[in-house]
C-alpha positions in Angstrom: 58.0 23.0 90.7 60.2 20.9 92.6 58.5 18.4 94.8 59.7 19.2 98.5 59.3 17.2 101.8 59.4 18.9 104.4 60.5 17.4 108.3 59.9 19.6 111.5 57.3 21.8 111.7 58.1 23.2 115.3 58.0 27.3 116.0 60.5 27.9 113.2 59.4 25.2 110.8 55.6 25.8 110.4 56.1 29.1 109.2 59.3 28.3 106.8 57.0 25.6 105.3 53.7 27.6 104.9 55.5 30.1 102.8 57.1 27.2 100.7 53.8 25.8 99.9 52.2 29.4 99.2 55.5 29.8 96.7 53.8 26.8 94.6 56.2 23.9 95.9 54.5 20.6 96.2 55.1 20.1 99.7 54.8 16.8 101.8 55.5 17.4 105.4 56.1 15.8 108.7 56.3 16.3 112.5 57.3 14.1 115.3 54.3 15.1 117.6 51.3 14.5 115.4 48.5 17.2 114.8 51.2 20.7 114.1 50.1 19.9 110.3 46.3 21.3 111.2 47.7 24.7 110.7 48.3 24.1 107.1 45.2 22.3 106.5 43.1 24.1 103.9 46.9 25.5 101.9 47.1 24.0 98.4 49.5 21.5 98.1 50.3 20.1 101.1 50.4 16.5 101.8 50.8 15.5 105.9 52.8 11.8 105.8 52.8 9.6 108.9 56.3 9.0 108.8 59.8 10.3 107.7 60.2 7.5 105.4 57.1 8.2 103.5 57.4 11.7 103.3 61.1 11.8 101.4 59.5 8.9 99.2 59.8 10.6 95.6 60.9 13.8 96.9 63.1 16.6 94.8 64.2 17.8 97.9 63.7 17.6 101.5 63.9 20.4 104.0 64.9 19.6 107.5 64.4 21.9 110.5 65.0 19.9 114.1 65.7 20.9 117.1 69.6 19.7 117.6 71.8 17.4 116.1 70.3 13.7 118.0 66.8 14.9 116.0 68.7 15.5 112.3 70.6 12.1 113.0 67.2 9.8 114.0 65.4 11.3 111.5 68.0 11.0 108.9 68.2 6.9 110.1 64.6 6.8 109.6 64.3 8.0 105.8 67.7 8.2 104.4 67.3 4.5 102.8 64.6 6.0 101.0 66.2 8.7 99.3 66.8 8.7 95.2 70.1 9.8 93.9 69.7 13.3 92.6 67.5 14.3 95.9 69.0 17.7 97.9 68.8 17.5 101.5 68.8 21.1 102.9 69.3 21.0 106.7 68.5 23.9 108.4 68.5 23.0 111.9 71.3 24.6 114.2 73.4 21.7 114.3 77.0 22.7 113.7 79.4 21.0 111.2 80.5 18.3 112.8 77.0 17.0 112.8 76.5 18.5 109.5 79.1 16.3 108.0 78.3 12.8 109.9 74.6 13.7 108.2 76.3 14.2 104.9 78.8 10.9 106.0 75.6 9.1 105.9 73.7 9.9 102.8 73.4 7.5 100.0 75.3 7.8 96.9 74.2 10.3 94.8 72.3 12.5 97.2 73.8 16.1 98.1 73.4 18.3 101.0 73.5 21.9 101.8 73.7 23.3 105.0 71.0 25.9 105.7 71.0 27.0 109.2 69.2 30.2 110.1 69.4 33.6 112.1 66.2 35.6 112.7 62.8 34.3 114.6 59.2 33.2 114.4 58.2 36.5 112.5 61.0 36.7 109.9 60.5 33.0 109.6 56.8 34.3 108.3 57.6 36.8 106.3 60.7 35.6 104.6 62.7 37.7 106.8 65.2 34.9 107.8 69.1 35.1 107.0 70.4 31.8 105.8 73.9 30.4 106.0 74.3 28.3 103.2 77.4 25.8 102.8 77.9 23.3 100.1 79.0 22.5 96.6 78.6 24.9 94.3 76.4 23.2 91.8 73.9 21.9 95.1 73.8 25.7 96.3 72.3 26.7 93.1 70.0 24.0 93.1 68.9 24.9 96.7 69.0 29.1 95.6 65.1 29.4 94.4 64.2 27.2 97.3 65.9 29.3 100.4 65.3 32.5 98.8 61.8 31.5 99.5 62.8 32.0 103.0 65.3 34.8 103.6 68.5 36.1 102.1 70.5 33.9 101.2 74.5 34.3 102.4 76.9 31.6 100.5 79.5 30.9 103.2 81.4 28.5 101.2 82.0 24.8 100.9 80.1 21.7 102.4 79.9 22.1 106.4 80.8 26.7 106.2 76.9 27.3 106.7 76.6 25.3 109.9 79.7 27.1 111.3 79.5 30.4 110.4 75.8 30.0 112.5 77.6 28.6 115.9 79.8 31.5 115.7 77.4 33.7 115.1 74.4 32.7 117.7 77.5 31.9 120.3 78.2 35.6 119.9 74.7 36.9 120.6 74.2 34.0 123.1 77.1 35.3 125.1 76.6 38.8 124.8 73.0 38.5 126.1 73.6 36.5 129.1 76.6 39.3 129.9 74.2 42.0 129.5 71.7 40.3 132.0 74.8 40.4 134.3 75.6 43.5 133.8 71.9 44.9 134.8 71.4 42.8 137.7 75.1 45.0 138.9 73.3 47.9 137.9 70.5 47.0 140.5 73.2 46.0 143.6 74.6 49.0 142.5 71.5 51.7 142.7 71.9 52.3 139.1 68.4 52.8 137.8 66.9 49.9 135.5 65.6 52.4 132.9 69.0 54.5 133.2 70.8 51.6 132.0 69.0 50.0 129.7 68.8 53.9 127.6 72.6 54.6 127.9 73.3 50.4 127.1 70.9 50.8 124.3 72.2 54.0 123.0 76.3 53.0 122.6 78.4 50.5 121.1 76.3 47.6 122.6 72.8 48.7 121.0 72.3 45.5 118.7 72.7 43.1 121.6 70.9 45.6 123.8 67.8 46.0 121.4 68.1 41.6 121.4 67.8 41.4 125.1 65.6 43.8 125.6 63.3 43.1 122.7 60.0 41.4 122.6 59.0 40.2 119.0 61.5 37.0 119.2 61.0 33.4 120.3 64.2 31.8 120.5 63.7 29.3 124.0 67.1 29.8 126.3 67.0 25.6 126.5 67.9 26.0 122.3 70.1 28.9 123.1 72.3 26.9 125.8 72.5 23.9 123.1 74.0 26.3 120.7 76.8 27.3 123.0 77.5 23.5 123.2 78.0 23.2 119.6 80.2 26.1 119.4 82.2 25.3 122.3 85.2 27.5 122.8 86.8 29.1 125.7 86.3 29.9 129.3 83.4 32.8 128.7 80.9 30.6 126.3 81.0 27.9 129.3 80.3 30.2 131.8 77.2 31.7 129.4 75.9 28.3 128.9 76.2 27.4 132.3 74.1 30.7 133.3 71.7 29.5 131.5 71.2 26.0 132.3 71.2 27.1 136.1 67.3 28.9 135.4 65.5 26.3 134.1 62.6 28.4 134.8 62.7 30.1 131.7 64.2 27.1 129.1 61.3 27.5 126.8 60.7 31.2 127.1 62.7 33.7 124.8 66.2 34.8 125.4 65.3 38.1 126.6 64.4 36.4 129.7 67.5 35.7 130.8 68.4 39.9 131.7 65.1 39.5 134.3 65.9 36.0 135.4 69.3 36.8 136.0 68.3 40.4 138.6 65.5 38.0 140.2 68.4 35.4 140.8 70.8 37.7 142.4 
């Protein structure tokens, strides 16, 4: 088995690398706030290193899951020096491709990259659930194959960069559509339109997959990531306003994005 390090073990992370390491991979892994590898202590295989640098030493491949795009670039400046040519650098954080190719701009000779980025939460994360958008080279996206199926199933978007765009446009779309929906029930409320009444006929027509999202409860996707994700995608007039909806409840940044819907009826 391919020797993998592994870098960010945050909500998303722990579980993605827990089921690596129960796959067989040898897996060294590292976390910027120290003590998130204790939950893997006792799992076969897994190696905690003190530092980026040490973890990637003599790795196959490395696995990166970080927040946003300023984490993958100072970790990447931290370890990068120590990668060997033939290594595969699978980043799977949410960082869009312009980011995605200043990472692969600065990769040493010989080392390829595949964009990984993810949809689905902390449960699919867990149970290899997770959809992956995968971008690259063909010959690295078979390399990388056995690895993310580990994960989730595996969508090849195309070449180098197609992963980490195919993601903004997708999580901008859900992003959006959530914070329109919270809108949309607070106007219900003004309006005298029963909570309940809205959320059954919302959830029972054309808008039932971003109604179950908003009005779900199993997910834990913070609104602070959410609003960084309509950054990256940028766009027009109606992902600014989303993004700014968001940023104006700070109350709820690290809660799930079915917060916003309540935040948003509390706030009118």
């Amino acid at each position: 088995m391919k020797k993998i390090a592994f870098l960010g073990l945050g909500r998303m992370g722990l579980p993605m690398a827990r089921r690596l390491a129960a796959a067989g991979y040898p897996l060294t892994v590292w976390n910027r706030s120290p003590g998130r590898a204790e939950d893997l202590a006792g799992v076969t295989g897994v190696t905690e290193a003190a530092t980026p640098a040490e973890a990637v030493r003599g790795a196959d491949v490395v696995v990166t899951m970080l927040s946003d795009p300023a984490a993958v670039a100072e970790v990447a400046g931290r370890c990068a020096a120590e990668l060997a040519p033939g290594t595969l650098w699978i980043d799977m954080s949410s960082i869009g491709p312009r980011a995605t190719a200043d990472l692969r701009a600065g990769l040493p000779d010989g080392v390829a990259l595949v964009d990984a980025p993810v949809l689905g939460s902390t449960g699919p994360a867990a149970t290899g659930g997770l959809t992956v958008f995968a971008g690259g080279e063909d010959a690295d996206l078979d390399r990388a194959q056995p690895v993310l199926e580990q994960l989730g199933r595996v969508r090849r978007c195309g070449g180098p960069g197609s992963g980490a765009a195919l993601k903004v446009v997708v999580i901008g779309a859900i992003v959006a559509c959530v914070t329109a929906l919270g809108e949309v029930l607070a106007v219900a409320e003004e309006l005298g339109v029963p909570q309940e009444q809205a959320r059954e006929v919302l959830s029972a027509g054309p808008l039932a997959g971003v109604a179950a999202r908003a009005f779900g409860t199993g997910s834990d996707f913070p609104v602070r990531l959410a609003a960084k994700d309509l950054a990256l995608a940028g766009g027009g007039p109606v992902l600014a306003a989303a993004r700014e909806v968001l940023l104006a409840h700070p109350e709820i940044a690290e809660q799930d994005l079915s917060a916003v819907p309540g935040a948003l009826r509390r706030g009118r």
